[in-house]
N, C-alpha and C positions, 0 to 999 in steps of 0.2 A: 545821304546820311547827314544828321545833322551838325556839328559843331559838338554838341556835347557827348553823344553818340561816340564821337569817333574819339574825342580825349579820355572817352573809357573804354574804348577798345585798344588804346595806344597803352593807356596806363598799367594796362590789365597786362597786356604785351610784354611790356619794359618790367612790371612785377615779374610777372615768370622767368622771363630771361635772368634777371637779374640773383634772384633765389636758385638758377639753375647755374650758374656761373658759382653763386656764392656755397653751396653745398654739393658740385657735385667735388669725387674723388680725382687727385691730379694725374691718376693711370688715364679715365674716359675724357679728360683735357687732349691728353696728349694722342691719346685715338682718334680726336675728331679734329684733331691741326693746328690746337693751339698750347702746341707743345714749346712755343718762342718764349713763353712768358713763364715765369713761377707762378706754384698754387698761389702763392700770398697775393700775387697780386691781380690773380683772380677773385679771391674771395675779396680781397678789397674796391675790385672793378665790378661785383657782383652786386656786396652792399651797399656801395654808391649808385647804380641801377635800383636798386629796392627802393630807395631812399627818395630817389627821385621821382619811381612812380608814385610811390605812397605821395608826393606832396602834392602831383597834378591829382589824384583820383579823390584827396580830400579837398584839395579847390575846387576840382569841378563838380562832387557834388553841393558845394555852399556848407559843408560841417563847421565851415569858421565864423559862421554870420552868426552862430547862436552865445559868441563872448564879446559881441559886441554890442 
């Protein structure tokens, strides 16, 4: 697999997890064991994961090379 391959299989990854953390309800948190933490700071551990994928999936594929 190659290097770029795999930072869009990661991003894509870290996107889902992160939207799955940030919308799901804090009842299926606390079903699945991460019932230590508040929703809030799921959904803030959620959209920090979004955020982060979105900025590798737009680096790797070069969408910023076209403002400069």
């Amino acid at each position: 697999m190659k290097a770029k391959e795999f930072l869009d299989v990661s991003g894509t990854t870290l996107l889902f997890i992160g939207f799955f953390l940030a919308f799901l309800p804090h009842v299926f948190h606390a079903r699945i064991g991460l019932s230590e933490q508040t929703h809030l700071k799921h959904v803030i551990t959620g959209i920090t994961l979004a955020l982060i994928a979105l900025a590798i999936l737009i680096w790797n594929n070069k969408a910023l090379k076209t403002f400069k």
